[in-house]
N, C-alpha and C positions, 0 to 999 in steps of 0.2 A: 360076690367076692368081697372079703371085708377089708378094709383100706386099714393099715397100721397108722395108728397115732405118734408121730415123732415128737416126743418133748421136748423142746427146745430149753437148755440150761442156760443160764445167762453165765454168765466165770463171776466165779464166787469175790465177790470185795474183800482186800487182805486186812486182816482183824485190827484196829487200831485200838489202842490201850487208852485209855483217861487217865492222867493224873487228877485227885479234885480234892478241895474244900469246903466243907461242912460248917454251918457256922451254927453252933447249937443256941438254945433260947437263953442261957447264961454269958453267951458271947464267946464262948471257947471255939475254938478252929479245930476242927477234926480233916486230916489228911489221908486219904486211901488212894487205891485203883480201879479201875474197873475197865470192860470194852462198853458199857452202858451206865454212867452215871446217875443218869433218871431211873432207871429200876435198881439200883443202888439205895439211893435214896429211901427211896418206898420198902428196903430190907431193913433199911437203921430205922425206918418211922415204924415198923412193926408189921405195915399193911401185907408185906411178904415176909417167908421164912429167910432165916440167915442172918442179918443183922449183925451188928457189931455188941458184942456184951457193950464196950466201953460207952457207947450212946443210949443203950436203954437208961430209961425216963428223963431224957436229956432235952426232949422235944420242945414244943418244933423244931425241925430242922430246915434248914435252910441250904443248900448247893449254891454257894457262892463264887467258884470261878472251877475251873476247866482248862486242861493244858493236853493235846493232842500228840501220843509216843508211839514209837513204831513196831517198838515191843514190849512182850512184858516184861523180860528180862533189866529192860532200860527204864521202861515204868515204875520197876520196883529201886531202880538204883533211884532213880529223882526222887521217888516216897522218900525213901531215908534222908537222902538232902535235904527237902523240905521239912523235914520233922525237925532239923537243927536252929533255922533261923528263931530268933524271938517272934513272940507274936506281933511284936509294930512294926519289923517287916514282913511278913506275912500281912498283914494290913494293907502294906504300901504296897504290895506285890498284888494283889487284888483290886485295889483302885490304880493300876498300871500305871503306877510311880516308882518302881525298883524292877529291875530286871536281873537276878543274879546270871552270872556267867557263865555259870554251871547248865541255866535252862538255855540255853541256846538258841534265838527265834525262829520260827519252823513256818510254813510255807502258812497251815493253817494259825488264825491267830487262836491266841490263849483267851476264850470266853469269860467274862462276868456276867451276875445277874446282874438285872439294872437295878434292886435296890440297895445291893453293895455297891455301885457306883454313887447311889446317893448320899452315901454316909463320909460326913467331914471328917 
């Protein structure tokens, strides 16, 4: 008699949205979304298909901070927001010196790399 193999499914994780920033090798801030930033990434560096036309040959790039949204719906509404500040808040928003009111603080914190923290 053959015994049935029961798969067991674990409950799928609900998709969380990235807000993020790019920081290209001329110093320009590129703002997107994604549910995966790091394979992101790797589309604007070329390494994958899909990429953003506006960052080819803008490289290296750099993923300098990360804001965690509950949807995409809402992820796309902060993209927009964040396209509006100047870039020297954007700056201070990345070395978590400004917190617009709009971004609201959310259980998980909002990531930097650490050598956008090191920058004065």
């Amino acid at each position: 008699m053959q015994s049935a193999i029961i798969a067991e499914t674990a409950p799928t994780p609900k998709t969380h949205w990235q807000l993020y920033m790019l920081r290209t090798a001329a110093g320009s801030l590129y703002t997107g979304i994604s549910t995966d930033p790091q394979r992101r990434l790797r589309q604007h560096q070329g390494e994958l298909t899909g990429g953003s036309r506006a960052l080819r040959g803008k490289g290296p790039l750099q993923l300098v901070w990360t804001y965690p949204v509950e949807s995409r719906s809402h992820a796309s509404v902060l993209e927009y927001q964040l396209k509006q500040p100047k870039k020297a808040d954007k700056e201070r928003l990345i070395l978590g010196h400004w917190q617009p009111l709009w971004l609201a603080p959310c259980a998980t914190t909002a990531s930097t790399n650490s050598s956008a923290t090191e920058v004065a």
